[in-house]
DRENMAR-128590 format. One record per residue: y, z, x of N, C-alpha, C, O in turn. Coordinates in steps of 0.02 Angstrom, whole numbers, plus 50000, padded with zeros to 5 digits. Layout:
YZXYZXYZXYZX/...
end
This chain:
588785699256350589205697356405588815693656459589015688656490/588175697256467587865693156502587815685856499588015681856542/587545684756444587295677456423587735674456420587635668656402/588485676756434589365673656429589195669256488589195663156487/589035673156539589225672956610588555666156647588685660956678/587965668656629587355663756660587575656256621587665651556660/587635655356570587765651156540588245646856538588225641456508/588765649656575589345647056599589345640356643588985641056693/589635634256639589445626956672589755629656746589285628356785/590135631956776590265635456838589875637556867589745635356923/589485643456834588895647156866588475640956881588495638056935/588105639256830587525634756822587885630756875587695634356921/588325625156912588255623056957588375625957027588265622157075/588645634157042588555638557089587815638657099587655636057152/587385640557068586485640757057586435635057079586295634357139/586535630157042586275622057072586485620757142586105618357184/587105622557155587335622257227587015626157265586835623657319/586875631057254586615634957302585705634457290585425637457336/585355632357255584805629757257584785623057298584375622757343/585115618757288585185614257331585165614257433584845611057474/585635619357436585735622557507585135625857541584975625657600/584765629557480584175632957505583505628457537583195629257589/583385622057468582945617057495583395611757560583075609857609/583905610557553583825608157624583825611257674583615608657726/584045617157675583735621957734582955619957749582815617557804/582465620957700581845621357709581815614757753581575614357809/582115609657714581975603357749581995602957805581575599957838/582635606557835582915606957913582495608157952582255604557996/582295616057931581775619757966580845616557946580385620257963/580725611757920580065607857908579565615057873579005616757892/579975618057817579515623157784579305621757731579755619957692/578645621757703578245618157647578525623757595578655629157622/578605623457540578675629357487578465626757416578075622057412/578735629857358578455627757303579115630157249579435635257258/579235625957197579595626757143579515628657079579225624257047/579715634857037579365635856999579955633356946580545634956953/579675628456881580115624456846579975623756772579425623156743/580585624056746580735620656662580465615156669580685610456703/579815615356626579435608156609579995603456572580215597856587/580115607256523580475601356494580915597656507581045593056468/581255598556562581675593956628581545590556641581995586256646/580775587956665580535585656709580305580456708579755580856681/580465573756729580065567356702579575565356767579635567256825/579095560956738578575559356777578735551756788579135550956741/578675544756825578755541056826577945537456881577955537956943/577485534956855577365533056775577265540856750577235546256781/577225539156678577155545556636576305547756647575805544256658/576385554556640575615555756662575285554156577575555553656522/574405553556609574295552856533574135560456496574125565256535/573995561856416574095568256393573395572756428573365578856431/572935568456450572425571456450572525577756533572135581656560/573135575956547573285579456583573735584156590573695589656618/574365580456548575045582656533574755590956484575035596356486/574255589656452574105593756377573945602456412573895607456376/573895602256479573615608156507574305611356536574435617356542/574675606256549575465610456577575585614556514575425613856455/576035620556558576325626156532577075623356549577285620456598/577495626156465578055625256488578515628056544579125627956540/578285629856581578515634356654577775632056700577185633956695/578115627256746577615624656794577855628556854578425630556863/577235629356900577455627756982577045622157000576525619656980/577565620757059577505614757099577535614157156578125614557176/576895612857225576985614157278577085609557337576685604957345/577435610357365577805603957409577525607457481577695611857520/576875601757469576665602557542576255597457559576035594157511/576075595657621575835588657636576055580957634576385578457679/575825577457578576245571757568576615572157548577155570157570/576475576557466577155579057417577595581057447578145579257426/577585584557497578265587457543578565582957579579175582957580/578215578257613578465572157646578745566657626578995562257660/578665567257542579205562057507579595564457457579845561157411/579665573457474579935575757445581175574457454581485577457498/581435571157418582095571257428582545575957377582345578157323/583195576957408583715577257325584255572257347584585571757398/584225567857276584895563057253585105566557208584705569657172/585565566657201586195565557153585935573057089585825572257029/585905579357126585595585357100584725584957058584565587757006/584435582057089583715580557058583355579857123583495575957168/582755585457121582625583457174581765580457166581365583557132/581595574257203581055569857186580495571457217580615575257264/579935570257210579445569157255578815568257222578745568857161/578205566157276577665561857248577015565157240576785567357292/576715565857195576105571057186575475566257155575565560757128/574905569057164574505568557124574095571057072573645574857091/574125570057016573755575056970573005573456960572655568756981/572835581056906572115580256894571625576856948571735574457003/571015577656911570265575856957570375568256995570185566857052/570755563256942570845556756978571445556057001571715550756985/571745559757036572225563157085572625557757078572705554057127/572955556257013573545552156974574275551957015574565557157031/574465547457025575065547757075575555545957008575385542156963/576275549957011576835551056973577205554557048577055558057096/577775550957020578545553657053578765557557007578875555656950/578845563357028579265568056982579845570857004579955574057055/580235569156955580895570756962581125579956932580825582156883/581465582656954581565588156932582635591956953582915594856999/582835589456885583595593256890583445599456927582935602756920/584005600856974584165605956999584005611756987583645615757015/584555611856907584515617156844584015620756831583935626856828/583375612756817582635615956805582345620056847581825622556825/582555621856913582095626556956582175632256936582755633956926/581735636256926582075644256905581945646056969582485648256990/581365646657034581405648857080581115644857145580605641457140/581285645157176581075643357237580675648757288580935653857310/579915646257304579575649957315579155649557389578995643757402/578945654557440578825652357515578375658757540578605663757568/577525657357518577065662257528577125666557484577125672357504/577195665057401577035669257351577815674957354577905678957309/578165674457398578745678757372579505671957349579625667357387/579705672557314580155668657277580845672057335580985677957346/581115666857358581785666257392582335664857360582875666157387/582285661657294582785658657251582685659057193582155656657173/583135662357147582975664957073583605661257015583975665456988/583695656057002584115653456970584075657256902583595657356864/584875661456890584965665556829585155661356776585125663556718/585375654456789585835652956734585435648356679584905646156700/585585646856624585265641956555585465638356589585915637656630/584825634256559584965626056556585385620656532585235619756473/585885616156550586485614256493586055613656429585445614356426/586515612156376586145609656325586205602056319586635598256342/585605600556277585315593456283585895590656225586065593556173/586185582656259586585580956202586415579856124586845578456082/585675580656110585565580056056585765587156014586075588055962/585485591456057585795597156011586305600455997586395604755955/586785597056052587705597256034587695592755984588005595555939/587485586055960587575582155896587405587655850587755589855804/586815589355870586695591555791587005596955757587155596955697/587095601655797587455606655799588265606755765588465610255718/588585602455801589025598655769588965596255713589385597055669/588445592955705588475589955622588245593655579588155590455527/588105598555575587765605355556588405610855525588455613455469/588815611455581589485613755568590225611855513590655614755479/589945602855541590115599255513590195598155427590685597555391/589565598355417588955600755345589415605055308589745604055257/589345610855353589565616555315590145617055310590285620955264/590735614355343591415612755308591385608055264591735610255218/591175603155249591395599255204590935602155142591085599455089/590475606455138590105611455091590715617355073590535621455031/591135617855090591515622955088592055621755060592285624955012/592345616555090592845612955064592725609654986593105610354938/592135606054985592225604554923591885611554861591755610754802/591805617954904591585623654850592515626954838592845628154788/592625627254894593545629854875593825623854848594445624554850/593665617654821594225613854800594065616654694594575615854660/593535618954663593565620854620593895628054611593535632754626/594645629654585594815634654588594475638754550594775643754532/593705637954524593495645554476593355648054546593515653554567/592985642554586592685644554628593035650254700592685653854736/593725649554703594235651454740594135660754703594125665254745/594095661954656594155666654627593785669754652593945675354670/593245667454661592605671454685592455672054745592015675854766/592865667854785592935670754847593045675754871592805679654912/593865674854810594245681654838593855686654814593735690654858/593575688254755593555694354717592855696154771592665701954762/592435692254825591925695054877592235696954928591965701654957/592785694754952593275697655012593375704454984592895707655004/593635707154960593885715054926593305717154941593145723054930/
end
């Protein structure tokens, strides 16, 4: 029942909405904090290179303070801002969906705990679908041989 409910596209944009509300508060009030996030959300623009990327954990934090905080925005439920990585302190804009925040964080205690999944990615509604897909027309053409019908039934009983 649980996993009915977090998972639900309602919830997930109640969470997003209300993650949203929380960072611009911060903004209001000029409070530096940090995001702790679904890597796999997250694009870099330029892309970092692997020799850097290869050390992220799929669950990053991310701390918005200083510059990063000062070009930190949210458009259109993503919220952006500018960092530098590794030793040659690599500049990428990183973008990060809403969704992806699991928490929002301000002196090591987390203020914001996003419960809900992540949508799913349209690739794996295709596949999924065609997967389903598969297996009806596997089915269909195993019930169109009536020995085969027999043996259906006689496993139903």
């Amino acid at each position: 029942m649980l996993y009915d409910i977090v998972s639900k596209n309602d919830f997930r944009e109640m969470m997003q909405s209300h993650c949203e509300e929380i960072i611009a508060f911060l903004f209001d009030e000029n409070i530096e904090f940090s995001v702790l996030t679904s890597l796999s959300n997250i694009s870099f623009e330029p892309v970092l290179p692997e020799h850097i990327t290869k050390d992220f954990k799929p669950i990053t934090l991310f701390t918005l303070a200083g510059y990063t905080y000062d070009s930190a925005r949210i458009e259109n439920n993503i919220l952006s801002f500018e960092a530098g990585f590794g030793r040659e302190n690599i500049g990428s804009f990183v973008s990060v969906p809403l969704y992806a925040i699991l928490q929002i964080i301000i002196e090591n205690t987390p203020i914001f705990i996003n419960l809900s999944t992540p949508p799913e990615k349209e690739e794996e509604k295709k596949e999924e679908k065609n997967e389903k897909q598969g297996i009806e027309k596997s089915m269909d053409i195993f019930l169109s041989n009536p020995n085969n019908k027999k043996l259906l039934k006689k496993r139903k009983r």
